[in-house]
C-alpha positions, -999 to +999 in steps of 0.1 A: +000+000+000+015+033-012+021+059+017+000+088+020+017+118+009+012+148+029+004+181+010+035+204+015+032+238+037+015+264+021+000+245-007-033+242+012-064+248-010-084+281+000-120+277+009-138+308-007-165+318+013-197+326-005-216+355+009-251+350+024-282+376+023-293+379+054-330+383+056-359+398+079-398+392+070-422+414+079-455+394+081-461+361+094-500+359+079-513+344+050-483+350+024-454+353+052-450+315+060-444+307+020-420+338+019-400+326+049-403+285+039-389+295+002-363+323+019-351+294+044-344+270+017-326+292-011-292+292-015-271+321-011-300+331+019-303+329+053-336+344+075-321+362+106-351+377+123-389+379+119-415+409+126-451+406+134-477+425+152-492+398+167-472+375+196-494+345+191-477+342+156-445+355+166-449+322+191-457+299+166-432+308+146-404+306+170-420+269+173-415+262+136-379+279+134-362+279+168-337+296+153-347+324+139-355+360+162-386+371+168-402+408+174-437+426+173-418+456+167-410+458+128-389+488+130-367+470+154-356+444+126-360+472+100-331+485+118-313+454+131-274+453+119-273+422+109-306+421+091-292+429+048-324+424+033-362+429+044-393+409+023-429+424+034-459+404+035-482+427+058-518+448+042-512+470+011-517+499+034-488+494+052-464+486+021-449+521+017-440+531+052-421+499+060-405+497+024-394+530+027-383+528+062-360+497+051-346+518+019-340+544+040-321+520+067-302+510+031-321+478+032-324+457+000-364+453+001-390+429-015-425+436-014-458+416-021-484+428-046-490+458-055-462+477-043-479+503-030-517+518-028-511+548-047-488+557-082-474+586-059-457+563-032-446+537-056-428+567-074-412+578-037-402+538-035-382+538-072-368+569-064-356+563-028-340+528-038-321+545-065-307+572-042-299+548-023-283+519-041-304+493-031-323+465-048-362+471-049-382+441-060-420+438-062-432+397-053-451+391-086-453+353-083-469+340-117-438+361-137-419+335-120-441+301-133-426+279-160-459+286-179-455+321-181-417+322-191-428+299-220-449+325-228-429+353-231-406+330-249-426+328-276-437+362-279-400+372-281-397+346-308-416+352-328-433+320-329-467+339-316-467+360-344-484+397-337-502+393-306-536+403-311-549+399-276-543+387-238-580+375-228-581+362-190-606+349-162-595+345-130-625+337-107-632+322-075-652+319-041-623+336-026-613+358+007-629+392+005-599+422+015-607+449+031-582+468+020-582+466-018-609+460-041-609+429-067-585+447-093-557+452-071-561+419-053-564+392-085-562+413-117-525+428-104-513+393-110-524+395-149-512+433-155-477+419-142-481+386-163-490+409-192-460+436-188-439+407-187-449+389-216-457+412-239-432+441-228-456+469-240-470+496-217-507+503-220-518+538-230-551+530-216-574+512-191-614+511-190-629+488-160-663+483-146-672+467-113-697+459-087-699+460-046-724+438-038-717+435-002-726+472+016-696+490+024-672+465+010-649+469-023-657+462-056-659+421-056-663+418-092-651+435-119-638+435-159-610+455-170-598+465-206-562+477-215-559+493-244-519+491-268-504+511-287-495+486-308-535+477-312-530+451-288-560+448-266-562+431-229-592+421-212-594+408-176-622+392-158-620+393-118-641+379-093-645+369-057-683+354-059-679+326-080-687+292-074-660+277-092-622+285-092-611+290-122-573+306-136-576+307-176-556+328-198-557+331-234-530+349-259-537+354-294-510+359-320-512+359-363-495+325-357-503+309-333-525+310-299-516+298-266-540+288-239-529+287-201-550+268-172-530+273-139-552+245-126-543+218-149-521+195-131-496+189-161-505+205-196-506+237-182-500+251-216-515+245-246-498+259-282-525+259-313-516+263-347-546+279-358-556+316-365-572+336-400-549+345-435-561+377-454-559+374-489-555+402-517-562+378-542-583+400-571-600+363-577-609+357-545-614+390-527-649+391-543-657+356-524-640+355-487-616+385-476-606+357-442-599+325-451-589+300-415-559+281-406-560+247-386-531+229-374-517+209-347-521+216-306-485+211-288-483+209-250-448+218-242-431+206-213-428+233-180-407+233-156-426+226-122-406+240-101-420+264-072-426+299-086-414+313-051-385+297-048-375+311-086-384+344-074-366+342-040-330+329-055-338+358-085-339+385-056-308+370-039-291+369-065-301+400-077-288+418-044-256+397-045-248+403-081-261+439-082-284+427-111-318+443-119-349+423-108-370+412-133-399+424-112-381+457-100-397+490-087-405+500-119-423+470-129-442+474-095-447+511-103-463+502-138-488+479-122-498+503-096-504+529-124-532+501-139-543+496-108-551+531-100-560+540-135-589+511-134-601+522-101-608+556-113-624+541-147-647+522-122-661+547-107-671+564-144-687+533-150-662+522-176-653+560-192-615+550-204-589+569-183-552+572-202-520+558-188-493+591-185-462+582-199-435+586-173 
């Protein structure tokens, strides 16, 4: 048996240490536990500390992760020195006073849908950040599915052809807010699904909606974007329905995709079908549309959890000094939909145009 040489003195191999994000969530409700679960298990990521107002979940967290801090006070881990990076799941209302106070601390911050309640703070937000040289992300899951990547792969293709429209229903018996009405709580997820697939910035928004519930928020509601590109976008929200449904439709020149966030694993559906103009002198007389029928391809998605794409996107993001994909000025475009629709809705559907920032 050969003996075992011994490496000679200074030879040794250095272990480069890889630096990790230290993060503090805000909110331990109905998001917060999938934000700190996805946070925990991403590399480059480690969650230091935990705020929420209420002790009862800052004690049933501590049970879940012994080692992790808890407070009630969120400006104590706002401010916490070893705290790098601060993700807020808490009400809408309360987005822009803890994001700013954690850009402000020079904090890295992500914050759930919609950034903020009004066009004015988000604006505060994007500017702040930028003064301040920190990253600013906005936690628009569905950007982050395999489905929808697919889809803005195949816009950028080309393989779509011109797309014609974005058509979506997303309906369900679901949890009334409080806080926002149905636009900003289920159609934000489609205005940041559709300025990430298409890349084109509405010029204007018409919405109509309903409170059926005295002194609640709209619960149900249909919103129209409007392209400059003669792109059109129609929304259809919901909190009263008796079935759950998430369907999405995209129509190109080319071809037209079809996308059921329900279906368990042909989530996406590519048809070869659509209409051919003709100029023909012969024929224009007979059929100006003729149709086009081909074949359906279900392509396969990655399954991966959404949040967990987003979470390693935002540390890496921070690490890397890259720009989210979802960054403050993503956010601040939805928030300008949002707002813009709000006021349509209470014309009763009179158009209101998007200002060009």
């Amino acid at each position: 048996m050969p003996a075992i040489r011994a490496r000679p003195p200074g030879r040794y191999l250095k272990i480069q240490e890889v630096p990790i994000l230290r993060i503090g969530v805000i909110g331990f409700g109905y998001w917060g536990p999938n934000l700190v679960r996805n946070f925990a298990e991403a590399k480059g990521g480690k969650v230091v500390a935990m705020a929420d107002l209420s002790a009862q979940k800052c004690t049933a967290f501590e049970r879940r992760y012994p080692g992790i801090r808890t407070t009630t006070d969120p400006r104590e881990l706002i401010n916490a020195a070893d705290v790098d990076a601060v993700v807020i799941a808490t009400p809408v209302r309360t987005h822009f006073e803890l994001a700013f106070a954690a850009i402000e601390a020079g904090k890295h911050v992500m914050v759930e849908k919609p950034m903020t309640e009004t066009v004015e703070q988000a604006l505060r937000l994007v500017d702040a950040a930028a003064r301040r040289g920190v990253t600013l992300m906005v936690d628009h899951t569905f950007v982050y599915t395999g489905a929808v990547r697919k889809i803005r792969s195949l816009v950028e293709s080309g393989e779509l052809g011109d797309v014609y429209y974005y058509d979506s229903t997303r309906i369900n018996l679901g949890l009334f807010q409080h806080d926002v009405d149905v636009i900003w709580d289920l159609a934000v997820h489609d205005l940041a699904i559709l300025d990430y697939v298409v890349g084109e910035k509405a010029t204007a928004v018409s919405a109509t909606g309903m409170a059926h519930i005295p002194g609640h928020v709209e619960n149900v509601a249909y919103l129209t974007a409007y392209m400059g590109s003669g792109m059109i976008a129609h929304v259809n929200v919901n909190w009263l329905s008796p079935v759950k449904i998430r369907h999405t439709m995209v129509g190109g020149s080319r071809k037209m995709v079809v996308y059921d966030d329900l279906e368990p694993s042909e989530k996406l559906k590519i048809y070869d079908k659509g209409i051919t103009l003709t100029d023909d002198p012969e024929r224009i007389s007979q059929m100006l549309v003729g149709y086009r029928t081909g074949d359906m391809l279900a392509p396969q998605i990655v399954g991966r959890e959404a949040l967990a794409v987003e979470a390693e996107h935002f540390i890496d993001c921070v690490t890397n000094s890259k720009t989210p994909i979802t960054d403050g000025a993503c956010g601040l475009r939805i928030v300008e939909l949002c707002e813009a629709a709000t006021k349509s809705m209470k014309m009763r559907g009179h158009p209101v145009e998007i200002v060009s920032r």
